[in-house]
C-alpha positions, 0 to 999 in steps of 0.5 A, a space after each residue: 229654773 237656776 240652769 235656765 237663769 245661768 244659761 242665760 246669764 252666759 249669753 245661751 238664749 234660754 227659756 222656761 216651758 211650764 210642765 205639759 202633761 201627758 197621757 196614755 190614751 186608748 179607747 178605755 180611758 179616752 173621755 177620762 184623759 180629756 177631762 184630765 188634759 182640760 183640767 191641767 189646761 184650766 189651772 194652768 191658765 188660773 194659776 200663775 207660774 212662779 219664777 224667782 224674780 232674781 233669775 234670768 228665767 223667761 217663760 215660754 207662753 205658749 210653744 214656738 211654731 219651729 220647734 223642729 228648728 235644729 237651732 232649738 234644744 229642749 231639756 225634760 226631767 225624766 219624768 215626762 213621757 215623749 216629746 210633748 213640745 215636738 222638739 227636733 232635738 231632745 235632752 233628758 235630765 235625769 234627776 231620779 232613777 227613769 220610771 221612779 214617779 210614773 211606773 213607766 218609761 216612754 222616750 223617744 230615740 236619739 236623745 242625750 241623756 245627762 244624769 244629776 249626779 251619781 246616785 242616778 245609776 247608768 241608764 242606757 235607752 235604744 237609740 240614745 246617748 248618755 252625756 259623760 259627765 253629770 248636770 248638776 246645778 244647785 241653789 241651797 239656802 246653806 246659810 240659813 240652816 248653818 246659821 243655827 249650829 251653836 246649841 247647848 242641848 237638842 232634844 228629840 227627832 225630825 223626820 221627812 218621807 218625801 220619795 220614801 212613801 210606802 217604806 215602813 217606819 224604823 222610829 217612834 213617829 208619835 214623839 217625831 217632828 214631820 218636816 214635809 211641806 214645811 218651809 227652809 225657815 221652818 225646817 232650819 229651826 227644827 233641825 237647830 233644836 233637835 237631836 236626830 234627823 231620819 229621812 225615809 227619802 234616800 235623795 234629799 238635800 234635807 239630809 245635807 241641811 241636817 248635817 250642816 245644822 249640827 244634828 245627826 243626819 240619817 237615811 233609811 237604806 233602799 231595800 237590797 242597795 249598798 251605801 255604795 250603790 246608793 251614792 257611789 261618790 263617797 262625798 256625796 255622802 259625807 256627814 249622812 249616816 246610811 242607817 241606823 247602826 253605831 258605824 254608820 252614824 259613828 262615820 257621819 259624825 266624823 264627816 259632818 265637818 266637810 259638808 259645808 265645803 262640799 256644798 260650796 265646792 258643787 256651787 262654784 262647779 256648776 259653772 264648770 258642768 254647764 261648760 261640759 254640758 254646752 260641749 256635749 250638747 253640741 257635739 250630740 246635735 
């Protein structure tokens, strides 16, 4: 929504496409995905789709007829299989690693794919390209949670699970706030009074508003991926302890104090990675 919004406020002609499912279908699930695809139809047509009302973010009511048109470019996350809007030219934006939520990875040949930032790993598909630089647009609510900073004792722990289902739990949960589904508001007086935030997702922002709300912020590692591996900007991972050993949380502490600046430093770059981004879609297509 914030990349259609700057697209547009650029004077790039932009437009939000609500998420179009699609299904594997052979002979032993046909009725079952015909079912699937009328019930998302249904709701989609029930439900409103949200924009935010400060946005340049049109919506896409249903598809044009010139989709094949080279004039168009359409942009997916890497969580959508194919090209269910039969675009002649095609984007994929890797926002997580490519098969992370479905299993699977099904796209087709000739797409740019343009990685979020550096913990997506070099991903090479047949037939496609992957842009140089990253695509990363952010709209944080910072101030809310670095509002809430100046504590005189914080007592307790939060934790978040998010894309860290199945892992095993590493604290004592009975004694533990769980932030999933709660809101920024909610969450920024949760980490304004506790003393140790634990997130069992590797990539989360949350791990970043802990740090900034002044309490120590901690990961549970990826089985077998080194600190390294798991961002291998070392900004990126300032202010976040990778684990629960006295080093790891002696070094987040000795950086929390730069990641307010960092957040701001990838605000104003946004505008720069939309300029790169524009450059390699053109000369892709």
């Amino acid at each position: 929504h914030k990349l259609c919004h700057l697209l547009n406020e650029r004077g790039v002609e932009a437009y939000l496409l609500p998420h179009i499912d699609t299904y594997s279908i052979n002979s032993a699930n046909f009725f079952a995905s015909f079912f699937r695809a009328a019930k998302q139809h249904l709701k989609l047509k029930l439900r409103s789709y949200k924009t935010n009302p400060h946005f340049r973010s049109p919506v896409l009511e249903c598809l044009p007829t010139d989709m094949k048109d080279p004039s168009w470019v359409v942009l997916y996350p890497e969580g959508v299989n194919g090209n269910p809007a039969g675009a002649k030219n095609v984007v994929r934006w890797l926002l997580h690693q490519p098969g992370f939520h479905t299993g699977e990875i099904f796209y087709g040949s000739g797409e740019l794919h343009v990685k979020y930032n550096s913990a997506i790993r070099d991903f090479h598909f047949p037939g496609c390209a992957q842009a140089a630089y990253p695509l990363k647009i952010i709209h944080y609510p910072a101030n809310l949670y670095s509002a809430a900073t100046n504590v005189v004792e914080r007592k307790g722990t939060a934790y978040c699970i998010r894309k860290g289902k199945g892992k095993e739990m590493v604290h004592d949960v009975s004694c533990s706030i769980l932030i999933d589904g709660k809101s920024h508001a909610e969450i920024a007086k949760i980490f304004s009074e506790v003393e140790r935030f634990i997130s069992y997702d590797p990539l989360t922002a949350y791990s970043r508003f802990a740090a900034i709300s002044g309490c120590t912020s901690i990961v549970v590692p990826d089985q077998d991926v080194s600190v390294e591996e798991w961002y291998p900007n070392i900004k990126d991972r300032w202010g976040i302890a990778y684990g629960l050993s006295e080093e790891a949380i002696t070094w987040a502490h000795s950086t929390s104090h730069l990641v307010g600046a960092r957040i701001q430093e990838e605000e104003d770059g946004c505008q720069n990675d939309i300029t790169r981004f524009l450059k390699d879609v053109d000369d892709y297509f």
